[in-house]
C-alpha angles and dihedrals in degrees: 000000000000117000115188114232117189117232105288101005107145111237148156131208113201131163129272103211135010088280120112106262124187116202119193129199114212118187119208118214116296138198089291094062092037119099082236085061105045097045082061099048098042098053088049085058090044100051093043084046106039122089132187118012092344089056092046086050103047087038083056094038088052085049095052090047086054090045110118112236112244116272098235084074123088083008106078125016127299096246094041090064109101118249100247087055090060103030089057095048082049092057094048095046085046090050090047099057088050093050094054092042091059100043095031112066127156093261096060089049086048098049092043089054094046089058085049105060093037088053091054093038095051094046098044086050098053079048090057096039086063092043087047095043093058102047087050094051091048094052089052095053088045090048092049087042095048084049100052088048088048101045090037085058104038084046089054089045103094105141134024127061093303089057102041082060090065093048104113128162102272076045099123108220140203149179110273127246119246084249096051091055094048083057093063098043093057085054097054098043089051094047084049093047082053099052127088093223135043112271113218110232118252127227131179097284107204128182114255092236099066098013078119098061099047097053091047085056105043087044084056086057103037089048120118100239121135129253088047108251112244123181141177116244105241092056100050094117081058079065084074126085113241088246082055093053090043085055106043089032089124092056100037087059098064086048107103136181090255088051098055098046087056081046096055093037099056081038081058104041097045087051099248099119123022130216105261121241 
């Protein structure tokens, strides 16, 4: 919607519902940007800049324009006003017009102008470089904010199912700490609380072929020795002796890669190895 406002009258937008509402002020041309306005200005400029006879002449030409109108007129009637009277503010308005013809050109009005909007725009765009400035400053910090929260949490998942996402196969793993798999088991409970139906719980599925193999491997990282075993996951099978290779050959052959990510990441996200630092 556009309302139209004059020039000073008082008023306040505000909304009609809950909903956002932006409300924008535009302001029409004025008496700065007028002829009128200009003429005036510019012989202001012109009396406080000229010196010599141009000076004398705008200085008299600023006088005529101050001299009071004789009094006879507006007051009786226009053709009761005797003819000197009316010859004689003929002749100054006369000399007046010729005055400004001769002072005020084209070029004068355009180069005023020209002033006049430089000196806006310049103004208005110092005005939005600040604006600018500051959003973008406060983005930034946001932005730098909204990292740090999010590094400082993925860096303290290292358990659960957002860690296990991040699980890859230069990823170092470790046994989990009694802490961190209560974490997980809080999780869990209150994701289960949350959902309408009863979620199954979930345990490490293995496939019966290598189930050996696996076990072998997660019993090598959750063992007590000290210090705590850490591996990377794409040399799990290396935590095996080489008689334990010889006897579960047949098993460790079917263990890919791609076995033991899917391996690390369900160990993750039910809690029983950790992401390591």
């Amino acid at each position: 919607d556009v309302l139209y406002m004059p020039r000073g009258f008082v008023h306040e937008a505000r909304a009609v519902s809950d909903e956002m509402s932006f409300h924008v002020t535009v302001a029409l041309a004025t008496q700065d940007w007028t002829l009128g306005g200009l003429i005036s200005a510019e012989l202001v400029q012109q009396n406080s800049a000229n010196h010599g006879s141009s000076a004398r002449s705008s200085h008299n030409l600023a006088k005529s324009l101050r001299k009071a109108v004789p009094r006879c007129f507006g007051r009786d009637d226009i053709h009761r006003i005797p003819t000197v009277e009316k010859e004689a503010l003929t002749n100054e308005i006369n000399d007046i017009l010729e005055t400004l013809k001769e002072q005020l050109t084209i070029q004068r009005i355009s180069s005023s102008l020209q002033c006049k909007y430089e000196s806006h725009n310049n103004r208005a765009f110092q005005i939005r470089s600040q604006v600018i400035h500051s959003m973008n400053d406060q983005q930034q910090t946001q932005t730098h904010q909204q990292t740090q929260t999010q590094t400082q949490h993925k860096n303290h998942q290292v358990v659960g199912r957002d860690a296990a996402q991040t699980v890859g196969m230069d990823t170092i793993v470790r046994a989990a700490t009694a802490p961190e798999k209560e974490r997980v088991t809080l999780f869990e409970s209150q994701r289960s609380d949350q959902s309408i139906t009863p979620l199954p719980k979930r345990g490490l599925q293995v496939r019966e072929d290598i189930a050996d193999a696996i076990i072998r491997i997660l019993t090598k990282l959750k063992s007590e020795s000290k210090p705590q075993t850490t591996c990377r996951v794409g040399d799990l099978k290396s935590l095996l002796s080489n008689v334990e290779q010889h006897e579960l050959r047949s098993s460790l052959d079917l263990v890919c890669d791609l076995t033991l990510l899917s391996f690390a990441r369900q160990c993750v996200q039910l809690g029983a190895l950790a992401i390591d630092g």
